[in-house]
Structures are given as structure tokens and as C-alpha cells.
C-alpha positions in Angstrom: 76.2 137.7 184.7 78.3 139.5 182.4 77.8 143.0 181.6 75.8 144.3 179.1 76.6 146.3 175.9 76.4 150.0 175.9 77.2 152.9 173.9 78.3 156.2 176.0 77.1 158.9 173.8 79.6 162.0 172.7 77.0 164.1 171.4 77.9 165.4 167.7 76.8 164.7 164.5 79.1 163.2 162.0 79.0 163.1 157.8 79.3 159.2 157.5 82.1 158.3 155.7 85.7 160.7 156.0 85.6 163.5 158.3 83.0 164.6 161.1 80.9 168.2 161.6 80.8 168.6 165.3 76.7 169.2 166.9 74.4 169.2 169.3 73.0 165.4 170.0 71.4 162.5 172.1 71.5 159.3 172.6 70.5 155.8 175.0 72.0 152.7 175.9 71.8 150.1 173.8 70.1 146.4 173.7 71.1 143.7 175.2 72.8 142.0 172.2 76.1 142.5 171.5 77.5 143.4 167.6 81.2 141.7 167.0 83.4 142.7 164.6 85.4 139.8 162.0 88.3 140.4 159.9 86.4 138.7 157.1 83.7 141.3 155.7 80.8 140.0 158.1 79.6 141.0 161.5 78.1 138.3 163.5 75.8 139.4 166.2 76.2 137.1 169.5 73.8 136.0 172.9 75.4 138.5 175.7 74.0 135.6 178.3 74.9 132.4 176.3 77.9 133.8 174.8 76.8 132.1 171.1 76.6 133.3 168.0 72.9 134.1 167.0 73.2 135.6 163.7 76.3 136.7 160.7 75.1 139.7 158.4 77.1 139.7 155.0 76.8 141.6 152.0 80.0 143.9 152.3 82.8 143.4 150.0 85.7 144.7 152.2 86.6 144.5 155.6 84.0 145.7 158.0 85.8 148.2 160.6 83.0 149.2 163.2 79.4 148.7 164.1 77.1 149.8 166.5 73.2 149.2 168.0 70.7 151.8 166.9 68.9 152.8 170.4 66.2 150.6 170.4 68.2 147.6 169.7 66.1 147.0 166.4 69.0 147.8 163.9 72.7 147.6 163.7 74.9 150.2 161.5 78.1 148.8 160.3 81.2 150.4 158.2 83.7 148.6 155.6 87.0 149.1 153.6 84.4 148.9 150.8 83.4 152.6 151.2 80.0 152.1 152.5 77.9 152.0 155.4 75.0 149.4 155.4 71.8 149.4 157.8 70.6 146.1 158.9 67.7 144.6 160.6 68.6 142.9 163.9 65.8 140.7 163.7 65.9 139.4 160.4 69.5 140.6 158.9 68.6 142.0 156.3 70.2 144.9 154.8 68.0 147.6 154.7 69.9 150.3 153.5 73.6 150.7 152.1 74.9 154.3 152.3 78.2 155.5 150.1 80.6 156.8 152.3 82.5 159.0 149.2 82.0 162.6 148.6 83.4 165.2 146.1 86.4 167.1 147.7 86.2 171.0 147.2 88.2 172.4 145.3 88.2 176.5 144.9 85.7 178.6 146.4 84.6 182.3 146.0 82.8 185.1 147.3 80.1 187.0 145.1 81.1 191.0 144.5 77.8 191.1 146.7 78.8 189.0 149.5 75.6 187.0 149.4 76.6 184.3 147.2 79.4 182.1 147.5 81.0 179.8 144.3 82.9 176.4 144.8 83.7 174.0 142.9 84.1 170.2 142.9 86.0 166.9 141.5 82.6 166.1 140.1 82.9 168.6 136.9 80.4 170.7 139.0 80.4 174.6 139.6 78.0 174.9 142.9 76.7 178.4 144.1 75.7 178.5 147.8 73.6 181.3 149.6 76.0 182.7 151.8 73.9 183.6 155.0 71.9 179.9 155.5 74.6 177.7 153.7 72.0 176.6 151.1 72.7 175.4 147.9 71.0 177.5 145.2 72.3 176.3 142.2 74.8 173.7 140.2 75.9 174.1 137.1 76.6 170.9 135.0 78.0 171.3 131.5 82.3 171.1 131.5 83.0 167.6 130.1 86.1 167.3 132.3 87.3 168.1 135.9 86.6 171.8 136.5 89.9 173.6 138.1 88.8 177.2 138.8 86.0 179.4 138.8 85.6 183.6 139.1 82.9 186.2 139.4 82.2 189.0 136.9 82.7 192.3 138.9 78.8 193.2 139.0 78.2 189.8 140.2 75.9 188.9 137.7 77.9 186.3 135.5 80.1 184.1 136.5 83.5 181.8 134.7 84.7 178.4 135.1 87.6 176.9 133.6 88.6 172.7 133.3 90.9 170.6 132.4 89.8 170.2 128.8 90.7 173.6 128.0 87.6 175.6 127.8 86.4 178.4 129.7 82.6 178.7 130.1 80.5 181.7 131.2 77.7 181.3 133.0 74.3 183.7 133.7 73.8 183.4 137.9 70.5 184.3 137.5 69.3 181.3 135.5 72.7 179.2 135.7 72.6 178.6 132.1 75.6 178.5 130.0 76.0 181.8 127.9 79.1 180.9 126.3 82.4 178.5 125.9 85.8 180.0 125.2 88.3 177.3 124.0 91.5 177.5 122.3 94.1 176.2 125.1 95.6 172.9 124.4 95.8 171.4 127.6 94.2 172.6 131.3 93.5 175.7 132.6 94.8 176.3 136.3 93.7 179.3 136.5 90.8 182.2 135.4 90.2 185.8 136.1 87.9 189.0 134.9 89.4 192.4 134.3 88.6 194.4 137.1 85.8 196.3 134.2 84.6 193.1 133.6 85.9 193.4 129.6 88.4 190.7 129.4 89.1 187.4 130.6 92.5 185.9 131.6 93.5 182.3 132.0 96.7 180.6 132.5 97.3 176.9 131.2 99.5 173.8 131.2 100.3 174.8 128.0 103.1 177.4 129.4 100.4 180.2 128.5 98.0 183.3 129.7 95.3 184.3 127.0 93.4 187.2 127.5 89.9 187.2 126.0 87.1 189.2 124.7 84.4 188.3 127.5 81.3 189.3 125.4 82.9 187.4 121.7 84.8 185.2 123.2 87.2 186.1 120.9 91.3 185.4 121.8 93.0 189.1 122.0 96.2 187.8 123.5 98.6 185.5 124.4 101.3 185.9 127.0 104.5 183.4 126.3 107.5 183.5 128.4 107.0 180.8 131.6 108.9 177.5 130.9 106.8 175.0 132.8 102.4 175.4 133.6 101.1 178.4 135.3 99.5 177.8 137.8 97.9 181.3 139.1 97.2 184.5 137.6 95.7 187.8 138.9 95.0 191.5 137.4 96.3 194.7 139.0 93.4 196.5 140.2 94.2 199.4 137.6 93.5 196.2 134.9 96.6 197.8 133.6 99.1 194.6 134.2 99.4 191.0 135.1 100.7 189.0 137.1 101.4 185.0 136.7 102.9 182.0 139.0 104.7 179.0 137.5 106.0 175.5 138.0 108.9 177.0 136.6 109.2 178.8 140.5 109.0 182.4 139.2 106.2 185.1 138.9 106.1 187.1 135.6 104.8 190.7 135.3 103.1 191.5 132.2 101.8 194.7 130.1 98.3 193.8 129.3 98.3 195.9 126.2 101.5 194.9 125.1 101.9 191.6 125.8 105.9 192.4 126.9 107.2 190.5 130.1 108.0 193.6 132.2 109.7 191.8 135.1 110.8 188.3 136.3 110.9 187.2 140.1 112.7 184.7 141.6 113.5 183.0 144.7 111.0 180.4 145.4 113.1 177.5 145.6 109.8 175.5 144.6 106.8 175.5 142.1 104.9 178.9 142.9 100.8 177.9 142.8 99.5 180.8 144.3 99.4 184.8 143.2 97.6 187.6 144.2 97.6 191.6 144.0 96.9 193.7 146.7 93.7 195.7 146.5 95.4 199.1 146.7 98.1 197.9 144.0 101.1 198.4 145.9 101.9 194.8 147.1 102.4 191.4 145.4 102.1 187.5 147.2 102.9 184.4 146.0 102.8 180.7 147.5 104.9 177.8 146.8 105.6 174.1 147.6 108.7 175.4 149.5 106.0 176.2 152.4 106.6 179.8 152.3 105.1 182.8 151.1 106.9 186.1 149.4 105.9 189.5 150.3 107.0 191.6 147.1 107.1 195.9 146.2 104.5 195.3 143.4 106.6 198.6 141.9 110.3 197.8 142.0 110.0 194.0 142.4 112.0 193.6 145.2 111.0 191.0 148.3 110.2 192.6 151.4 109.1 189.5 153.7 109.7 185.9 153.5 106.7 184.1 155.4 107.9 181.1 156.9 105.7 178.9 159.4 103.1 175.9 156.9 105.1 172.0 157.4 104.0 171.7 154.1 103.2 173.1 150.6 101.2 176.7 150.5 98.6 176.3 148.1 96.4 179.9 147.8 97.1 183.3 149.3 94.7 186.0 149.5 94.3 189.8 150.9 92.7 191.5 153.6 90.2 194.4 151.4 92.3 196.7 153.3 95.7 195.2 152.4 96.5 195.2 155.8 96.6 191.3 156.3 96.9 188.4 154.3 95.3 184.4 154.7 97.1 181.5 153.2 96.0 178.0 152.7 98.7 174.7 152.9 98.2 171.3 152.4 99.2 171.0 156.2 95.8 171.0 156.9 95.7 174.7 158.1 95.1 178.7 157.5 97.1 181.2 158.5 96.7 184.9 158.8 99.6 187.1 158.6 100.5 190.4 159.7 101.3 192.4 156.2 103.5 194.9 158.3 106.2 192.7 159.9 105.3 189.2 157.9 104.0 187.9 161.6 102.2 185.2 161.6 98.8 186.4 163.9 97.2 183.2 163.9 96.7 179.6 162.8 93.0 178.4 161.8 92.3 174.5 162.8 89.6 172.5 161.8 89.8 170.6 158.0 90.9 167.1 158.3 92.5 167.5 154.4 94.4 169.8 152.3 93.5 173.4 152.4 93.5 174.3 148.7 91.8 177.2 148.4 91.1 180.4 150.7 89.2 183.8 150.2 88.3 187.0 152.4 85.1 188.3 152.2 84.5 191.8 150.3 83.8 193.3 154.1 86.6 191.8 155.5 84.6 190.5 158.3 84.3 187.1 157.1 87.1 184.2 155.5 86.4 180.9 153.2 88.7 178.6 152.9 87.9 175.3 150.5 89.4 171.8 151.4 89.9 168.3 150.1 88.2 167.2 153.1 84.8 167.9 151.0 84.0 170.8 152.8 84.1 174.7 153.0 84.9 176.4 156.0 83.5 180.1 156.5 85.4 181.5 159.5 84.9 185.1 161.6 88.0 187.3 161.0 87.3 189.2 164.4 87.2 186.0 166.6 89.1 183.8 163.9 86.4 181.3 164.6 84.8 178.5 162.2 81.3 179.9 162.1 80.1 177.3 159.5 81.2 174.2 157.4 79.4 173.7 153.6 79.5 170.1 153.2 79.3 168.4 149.7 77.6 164.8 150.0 77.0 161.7 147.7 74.3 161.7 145.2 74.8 165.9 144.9 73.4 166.5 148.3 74.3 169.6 150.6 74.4 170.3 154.4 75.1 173.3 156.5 76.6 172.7 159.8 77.0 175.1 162.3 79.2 174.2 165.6 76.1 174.4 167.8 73.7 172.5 165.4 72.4 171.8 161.7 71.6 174.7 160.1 69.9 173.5 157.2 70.4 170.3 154.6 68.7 169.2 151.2 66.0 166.5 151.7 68.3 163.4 150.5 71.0 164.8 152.8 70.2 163.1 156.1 70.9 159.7 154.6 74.5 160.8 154.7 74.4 162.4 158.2 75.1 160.4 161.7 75.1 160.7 165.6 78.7 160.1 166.6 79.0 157.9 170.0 82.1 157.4 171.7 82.7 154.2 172.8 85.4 152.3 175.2 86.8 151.1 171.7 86.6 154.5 169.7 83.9 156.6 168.2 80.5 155.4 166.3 78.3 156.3 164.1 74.1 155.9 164.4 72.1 157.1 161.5 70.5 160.2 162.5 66.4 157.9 161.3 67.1 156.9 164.8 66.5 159.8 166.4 63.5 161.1 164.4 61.8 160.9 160.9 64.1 162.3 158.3 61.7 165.3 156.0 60.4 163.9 153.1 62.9 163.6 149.8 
């Protein structure tokens, strides 16, 4: 008689579709039946005993890559090329359920002046606001007409600025999430967006080879920096609000007199585009990050580069300081983090986990925590101390949210669980079960 099917479970919880969130599962052997896989976008299920072919489900539109048994036998998951899932009905074969397999990759994130709140944002035009503790999803806010590319808290915490590709800045209330005002007067897309360390002024940096600085309660242009000869892609404020700082395709950071407007210093050396800027918090130290996957440690005062930090296969996208300016994260589209020593430029350790570019990164106001944003869809929060992942934000189809932490589910919106899965390892790779087979999924 030949052997049965079976399905050896693994024991994690996957997001179905790209990528998997490791956690705590179950799982049984499987029915009798056996689900076989076609080349064509079918899957035919066949008689283990008889060895013919019983039943062929179709409804996919692209090549179906895997299926697998639910635990009772009664329904069969499969995945396509097409970018879905689909749940059938063993029985019958009917589809009972198609799931999209696509979610909005992450592209900045934030921490609140409070530490309580956290601010990402997404490919879907969306500004999200997360709670920072549970991982739930307090707010989005909807109203950019175009991609939105970067995002920034008032200094109190109590308003918060987006910037897209259309041109426009928009200021939002965090209490209500409703939109207070829209700043626009840049011709092309803003990279970048920042509020005076008083909370007075806005800064963003364009496409358009510009910074403006802005009234934030008029709205009202005050200034416009010109000087870079290809899109800036960064900007940041010395703490004293007193200068600026800017990073260009053009590979060179500018230093600016707010006041004035004057250029007060050019630096080169990049031998790439520089996307990534920041100020140290005491004001003595500048870092930028470039395509040339390295990082430059400058004397904020005299200009002059004290470290190059070398170590990222690929392009460093964001930088950002320790509070104490003692240690510095950076973000690459190798996939990885890395924190550095600001000292001696050594590199202390590399942070894992993202299955996509890292694109954005960010240390906690305490310093006792890191966030680091990723096309894989997700946000990463990460223990400096242990240099751990303590918990993944996940962004799901249909503007649903989950929390994941590496032991278990934290917590997830309602609709959020038709997007979740059991992972099984099988002697032919990993699988996916819909996690209705384990228990009821909470009312929408």
C-alpha cells in the first residue's frame, strides 16, 4: 500500500503571500488524499490507493506553485504566480475563498517625541500611526493624492507632517488625524521633511534641486535654499535650529545658514548619490549614507571626515544617532542594520531579520529601543541592549494590521487573520494552512 500523505508541522505563523513572522503553532497529519501540483494553473487532487485522478480545481490565472490539506482533510489551500491564495472545498471544489497575497511595503517610520507612538508610512499614499507598546494601529491618514515619501513629528508630539511626490506638505492634528493644513509650492517631489527643533518652521528638500523653509502655522514659503545640482534627497536641522544640513544625488552634503540662506560649506567624497543625513544630538557630529555602501563620520565644525564606515554589500539608505551620540544605526538595501561604534567607526553589530530593503531606521528617544522600516512590508522594533527583534508591524491587504512577536501574536485587526497562516514544512519545502483551521477567526 503506498504511503499516505502527510504534512510534518514547523510550528510558525506566516503572512501569506512574501515574507513569514515566525510563532508559536500546531498542527496534524493530513487526510488520506493527496493534492498534486500542474504547471498549467490547476491542482488536481488524486486516489492515494487507486492512484487516479478524482478531481482538478481551476480558477487561478497563473501558475499554481504549492498546496497543502487543511487538518481535517476537508479543504485544500493553494498559491499561484497570480498573486493569490485560494481556499477550496475538497469535496465539492469549489473555491471558497481567494486571498491577495500583496501588501504595501513600508517606507519611513518614526518615533513620537513621547515614545508612545510610532509613524510609518506606505506605497499606498497612507500615513499610519501605531501604538508603540501593543503594535496597534491607531490611526491612518488618507488625504495625499500621490505616493507619500516622508513623514516627521512636531517636537511636542502633537502634530505631525507628511510630504509626497506631488509636491505638497500636509500637517496633520494626531489627536483627531484630520488634516490642518497643505503647504505646496515645490514643482516636483519631496524626499524629504523636517520641523525646527522649536517647532516654528518647516524644511523640505525636493527633486526640484531645492530646500524651502516654511512658516508651520501660515504655511507661508520664508525661504529657499539653491546650490545642489541634482535632487536632495535628505535634510536635517542642527539641534541649535541655527543651520542646515542637505544630501544630494549630486554626492555632496551642503551646510546652510538658516537665516541667511548662504551655503556655508560643501563636502565631498562620496563617490555615490548621498540619500541619507543626520545631525548628532549634541551638534558636534555629522553622518551621511550613500549608494557607495559606506557611511561618513564628519567634525560638524570644521567639516573635515573623521571615519569612513565601510561593511553594507549594498547601498546605505538611512543613518540615525544614538540620543547620547555615542552610537550610530544605518539601514542598506542589503537587507540589514548595523550599529556602529561612533568612537573608532567599529562596526558592533549586524541586525538580521527583513527579507527586503531596509529603507528607513530610527532610535528611540530613550535609546533603549531601535525601528527600522523595510520593503518587506514590515517594521522591525528591535532592543538596543540585547540587539534583538522584539516585534514586527506588519502592513496587510485591504489596510489591515498585525503585531507579531517572536513567541506569538500579539494582537491583529479583525480582517487581519484572512491574511495570516500556519507554516508546515514539508519533505518538498514549507506550506502554508490558513490559520480558520485551527480556530474561529474573531468577528470582522
Amino acid at each position: 500500500m503506498p504511503n499516505r500523505a502527510s504534512i510534518s508541522p514547523e510550528n510558525s505563523l506566516a503572512k501569506r503571500g512574501k515574507g513569514g513572522m515566525a510563532t508559536e503553532g500546531t498542527g496534524q497529519n493530513a487526510a488520506r488524499d493527496l493534492a498534486g501540483l500542474k504547471v498549467s494553473p490547476s491542482v488536481r487532487i488524486w486516489d492515494a490507493l487507486s492512484g487516479l485522478a478524482v478531481r482538478r480545481l481551476e480558477g487561478h490565472v497563473g501558475r499554481v506553485h504549492t498546496c497543502a490539506w487543511s487538518p481535517n482533510g476537508a479543504s485544500l489551500l493553494s498559491a499561484s504566480s497570480d498573486g493569490s491564495l485560494r481556499i477550496w472545498d475538497a469535496a465539492s471544489g469549489q473555491c471558497l475563498r481567494t486571498l491577495p497575497a500583496q501588501s504595501a511595503s513600508a517606507k519611513a517610520c518614526i518615533w513620537s517625541p513621547s515614545r508612545c507612538l510610532l509613524l510609518s508610512i506606505s506605497t499606498n499614499r497612507t500615513v499610519r500611526l501605531w501604538k508603540s507598546a501593543s503594535g496597534q494601529c491607531l490611526r491612518t491618514l488618507e488625504a495625499h493624492s500621490d505616493r507619500v515619501w516622508a513623514c516627521d513629528w512636531s517636537p511636542h508630539g502633537d502634530e505631525i507632517l507628511s510630504a509626497s511626490m506631488a509636491g505638497t506638505l500636509r500637517v496633520w492634528d494626531t489627536a483627531s488625524g484630520q488634516c490642518l493644513r497643505t503647504l505646496g509650492s515645490h514643482s516636483t517631489c519631496i524626499r524629504a521633511c523636517s520641523w525646527s527643533p522649536d517647532g516654528r518652521l518647516v524644511l523640505s528638500a525636493s527633486d526640484d534641486r531645492t530646500l524651502r523653509t516654511w512658516d508651520a502655522a501660515s504655511g507661508e514659503v520664508l525661504r529657499t535654499f539653491e546650490g545642489h545640482s541634482a535632487s536632495v534627497w535628505a535634510c536635517a536641522w542642527s539641534p541649535d535650529g541655527r543651520s542646515l544640513l542637505s544630501a544630494s544625488l549630486d554626492r555632496t552634503l551642503r551646510l546652510w545658514d538658516v537665516a541667511s540662506g548662504r551655503c556655508l560649506r560643501t563636502l565631498q567624497g562620496h563617490s555615490g548619490a548621498v540619500l541619507g543625513c543626520v545631525w548628532s544630538p549634541d551638534g558636534r557630529w555629522l553622518l551621511s549614507a550613500s549608494n557607495d555602501r559606506t557611511l561618513y563620520l564628519w567634525d560638524a565644525t570644521s567639516g573635515k571626515r573623521l571615519h569612513t564606515l565601510a561593511g553594507h554589500s549594498d547601498s546605505v539608505r538611512a543613518c540615525a544617532w544614538s540620543p547620547n551620540s555615542a552610537s550610530l544605526l544605518s539601514a542598506s538595501d542589503d537587507r540589514t542594520l548595523r550599529l556602529w561604534d561612533r568612537a573608532s567607526g567599529q562596526c558592533l553589530q549586524t541586525l538580521d531579520g527583513h527579507t527586503a530593503s531596509v529603507i528607513a531606521c530610527a532610535w528611540s528617544p530613550d535609546g533603549c529601543s531601535l525601528l527600522s522600516a523595510s520593503n518587506d512590508g514590515t517594521l522591525r522594533l528591535w532592543d538596543a541592549a540585547s540587539r534583538q527583534c522584539s516585534r514586527i508591524l506588519a502592513e496587510l491587504p485591504g489596510g489591515e494590521t498585525a503585531s507579531l512577536t517572536p513567541d506569538r501574536i500579539h494582537t491583529a485587526s479583525p480582517g487581519a487573520w484572512e491574511h495570516l497562516a500556519w507554516r508546515y514544512q514539508t519533505p518538498t519545502g514549507p506550506r502554508l494552512l490558513p490559520a480558520e483551521f485551527f480556530y474561529d477567526l474573531p468577528a470582522a
